[in-house]
C-alpha positions in Angstrom: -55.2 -65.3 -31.9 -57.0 -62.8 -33.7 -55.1 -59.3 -34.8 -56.9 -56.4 -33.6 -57.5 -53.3 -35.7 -58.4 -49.9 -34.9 -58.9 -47.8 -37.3 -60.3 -43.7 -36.8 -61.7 -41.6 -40.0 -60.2 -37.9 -39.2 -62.8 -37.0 -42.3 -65.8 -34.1 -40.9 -67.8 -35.8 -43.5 -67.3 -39.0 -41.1 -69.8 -42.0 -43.2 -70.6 -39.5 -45.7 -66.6 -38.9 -47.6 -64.3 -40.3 -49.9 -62.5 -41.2 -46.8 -64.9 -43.4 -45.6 -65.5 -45.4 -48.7 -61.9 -46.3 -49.2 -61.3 -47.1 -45.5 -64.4 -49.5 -45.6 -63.1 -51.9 -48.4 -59.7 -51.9 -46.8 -61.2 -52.6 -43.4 -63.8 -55.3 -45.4 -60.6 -57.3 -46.3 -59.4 -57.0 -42.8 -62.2 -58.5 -41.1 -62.5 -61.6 -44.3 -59.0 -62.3 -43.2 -59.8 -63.0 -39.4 -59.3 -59.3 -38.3 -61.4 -57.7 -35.2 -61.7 -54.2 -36.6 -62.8 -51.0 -34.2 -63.5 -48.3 -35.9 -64.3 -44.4 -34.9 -65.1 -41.3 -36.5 -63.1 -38.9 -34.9 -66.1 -35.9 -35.5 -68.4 -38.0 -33.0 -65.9 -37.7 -30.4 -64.9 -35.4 -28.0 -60.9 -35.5 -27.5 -59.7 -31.9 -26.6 -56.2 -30.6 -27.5 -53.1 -31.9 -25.6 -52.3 -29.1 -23.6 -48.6 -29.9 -23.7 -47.5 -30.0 -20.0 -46.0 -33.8 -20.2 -48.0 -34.8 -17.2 -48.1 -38.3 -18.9 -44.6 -39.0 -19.2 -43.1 -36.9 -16.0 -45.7 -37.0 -13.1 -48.3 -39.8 -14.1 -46.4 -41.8 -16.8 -49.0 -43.4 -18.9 -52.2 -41.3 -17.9 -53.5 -38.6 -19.5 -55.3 -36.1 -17.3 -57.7 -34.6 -19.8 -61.0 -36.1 -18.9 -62.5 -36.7 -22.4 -63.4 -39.6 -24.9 -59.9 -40.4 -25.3 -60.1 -42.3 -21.6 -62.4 -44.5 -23.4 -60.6 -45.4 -26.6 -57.0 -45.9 -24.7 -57.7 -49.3 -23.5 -58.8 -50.5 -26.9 -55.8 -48.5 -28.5 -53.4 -50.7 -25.8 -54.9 -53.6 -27.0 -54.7 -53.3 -30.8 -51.7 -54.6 -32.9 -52.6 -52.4 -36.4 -53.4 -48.9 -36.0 -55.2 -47.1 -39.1 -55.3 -43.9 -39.7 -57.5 -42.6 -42.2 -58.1 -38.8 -42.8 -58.5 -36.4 -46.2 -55.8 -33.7 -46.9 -56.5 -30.6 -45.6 -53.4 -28.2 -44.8 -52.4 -30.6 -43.8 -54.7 -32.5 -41.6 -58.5 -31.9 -40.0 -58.2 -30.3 -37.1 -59.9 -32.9 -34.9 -58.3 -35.2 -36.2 -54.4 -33.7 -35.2 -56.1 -33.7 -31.6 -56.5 -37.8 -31.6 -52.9 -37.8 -32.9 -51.4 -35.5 -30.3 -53.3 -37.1 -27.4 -51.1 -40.4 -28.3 -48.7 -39.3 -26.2 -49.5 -40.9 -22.8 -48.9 -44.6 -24.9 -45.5 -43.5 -25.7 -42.8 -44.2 -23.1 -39.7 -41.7 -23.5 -37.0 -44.0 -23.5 -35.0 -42.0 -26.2 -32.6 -43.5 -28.5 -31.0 -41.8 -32.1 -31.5 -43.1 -35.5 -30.3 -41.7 -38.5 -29.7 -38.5 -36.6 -33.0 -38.5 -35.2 -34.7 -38.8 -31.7 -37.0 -41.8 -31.8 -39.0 -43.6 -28.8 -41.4 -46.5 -28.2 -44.7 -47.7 -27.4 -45.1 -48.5 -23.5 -44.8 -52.2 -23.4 -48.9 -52.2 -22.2 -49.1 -51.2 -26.0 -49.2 -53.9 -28.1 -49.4 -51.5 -31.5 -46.7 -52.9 -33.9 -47.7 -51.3 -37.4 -49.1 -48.5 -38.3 -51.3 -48.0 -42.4 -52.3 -45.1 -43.5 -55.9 -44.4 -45.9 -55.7 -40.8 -47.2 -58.2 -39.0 -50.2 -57.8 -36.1 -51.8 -59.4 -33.6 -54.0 -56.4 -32.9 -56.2 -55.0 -34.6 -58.9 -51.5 -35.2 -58.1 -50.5 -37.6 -56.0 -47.8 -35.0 -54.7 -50.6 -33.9 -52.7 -50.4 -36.5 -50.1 -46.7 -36.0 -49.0 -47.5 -34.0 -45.5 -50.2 -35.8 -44.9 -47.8 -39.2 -45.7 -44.8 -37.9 -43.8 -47.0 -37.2 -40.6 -47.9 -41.1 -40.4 -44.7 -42.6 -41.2 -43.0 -40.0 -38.4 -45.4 -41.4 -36.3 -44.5 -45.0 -36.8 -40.4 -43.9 -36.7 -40.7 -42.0 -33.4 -42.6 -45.1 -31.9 -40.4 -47.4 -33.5 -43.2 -49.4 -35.3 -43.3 -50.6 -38.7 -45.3 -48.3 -40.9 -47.1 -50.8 -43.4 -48.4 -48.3 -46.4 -50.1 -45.8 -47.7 -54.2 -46.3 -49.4 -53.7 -42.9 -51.7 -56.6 -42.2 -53.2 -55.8 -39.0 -55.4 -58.9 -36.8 -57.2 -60.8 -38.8 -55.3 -64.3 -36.5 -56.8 -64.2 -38.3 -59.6 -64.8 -42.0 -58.1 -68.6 -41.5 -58.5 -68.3 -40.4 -62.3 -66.3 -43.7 -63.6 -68.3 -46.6 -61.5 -66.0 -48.8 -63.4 -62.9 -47.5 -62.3 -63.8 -46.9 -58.4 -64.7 -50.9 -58.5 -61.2 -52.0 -59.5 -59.9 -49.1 -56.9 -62.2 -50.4 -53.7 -61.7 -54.3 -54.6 -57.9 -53.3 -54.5 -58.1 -52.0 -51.5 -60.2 -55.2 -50.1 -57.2 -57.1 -51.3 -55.1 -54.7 -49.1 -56.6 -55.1 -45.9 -56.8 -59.0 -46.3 -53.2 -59.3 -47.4 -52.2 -57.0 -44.5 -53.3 -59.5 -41.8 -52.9 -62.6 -43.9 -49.2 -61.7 -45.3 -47.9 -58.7 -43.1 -47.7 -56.4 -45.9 -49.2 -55.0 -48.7 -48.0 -55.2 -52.7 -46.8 -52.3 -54.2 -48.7 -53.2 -57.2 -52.1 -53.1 -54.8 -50.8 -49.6 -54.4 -50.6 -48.4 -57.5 -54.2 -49.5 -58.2 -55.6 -47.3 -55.8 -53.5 -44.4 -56.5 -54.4 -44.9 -60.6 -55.5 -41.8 -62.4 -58.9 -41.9 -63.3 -59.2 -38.8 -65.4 -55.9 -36.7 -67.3 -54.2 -33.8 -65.9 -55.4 -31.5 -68.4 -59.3 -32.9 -68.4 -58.7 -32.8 -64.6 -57.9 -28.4 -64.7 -60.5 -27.9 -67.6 -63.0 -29.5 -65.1 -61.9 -27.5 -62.2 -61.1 -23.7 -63.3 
């Protein structure tokens, strides 16, 4: 049986950002390894805040009462085994796209347990989501830049109690367009990601590392910038 993807760009830019041309490689490999990929762009949606009042879990456990576009995409979300999140670093996150992630909620059954001193949960067992990848850009240099944004996804996939399966880290990601080279060996990397992902259950390190490389110095990288 096929795996089934979904995958949502938090990115404003939608088709237009860095986001989207590291999530497409990534998803590329996905769908070469068997994969059926959905994939949204959270600016063409409608999904309103979570308003917070739990209706989900204590008075209609499992249904969300906010009539938006997020009725539509729950059935598909039930259904998928990967869930990809791919989104730039703002401070931290677009705000859309925090929306898709708080409106999670009705999937998530709260039968509590404590790990590590923490308060964890789990998927409703209608959910078949078992791993959770993140795609991230950003416009600094450092790769520092990405540890809210990182931290966000992998406490997703701790207080759901799913495996969190890596990070695409795609740092200064402006300069992709100026070193054509360099963004190849970055966006066939992250093809190789995607298709090991499904094929192998997890991604190298070294994969990693590719798409994270520096494509311009520090210091070349503040001259061009201040």
């Amino acid at each position: 049986m096929a795996t089934n993807v979904f995958a949502i760009n938090g990115s404003p830019k939608a088709e237009k950002g860095n986001t989207e041309k590291l999530l497409n490689p990534f998803l590329a490999g996905m769908i070469e390894a068997g994969a059926r990929v959905d994939k949204y762009h959270v600016v063409r949606l409608n999904i309103k805040p979570c308003t917070g009042e739990f209706i989900c879990w204590n008075v209609r456990p499992g249904t969300c009462h906010i009539k938006d576009d997020m009725q539509t995409l729950y059935p598909k979300l039930r259904k998928t085994d990967i869930l990809v999140l791919a989104t730039p670093v703002y401070i931290p996150l677009p705000g859309e796209f925090q929306n898709f992630i708080n409106r999670l909620c009705p999937l998530i059954e709260p039968k509590l347990s404590f790990k590590q001193g923490r308060t964890r949960a789990i998927f409703r067992s209608d959910v078949k989501i078992s791993k959770l990848a993140l795609v991230s850009t950003s416009g600094w240099w450092e790769i520092g830049n990405f540890q809210t944004v990182l931290r966000i996804a992998k406490e997703l996939a701790a207080d759901t109690s799913i495996e969190f399966a890596g990070a695409l880290l795609r740092p200064h990601s402006g300069d992709l367009e100026a070193n054509q080279e360099k963004a190849q060996e970055i966006y066939e990397a992250a093809k190789k990601a995607g298709f090991d992902l499904i094929t192998k259950g997890k991604i190298k390190q070294t994969t990693l590392k590719i798409i994270s490389q520096p494509l311009i110095s520090e210091e070349e990288y503040r001259r061009a910038n201040n």
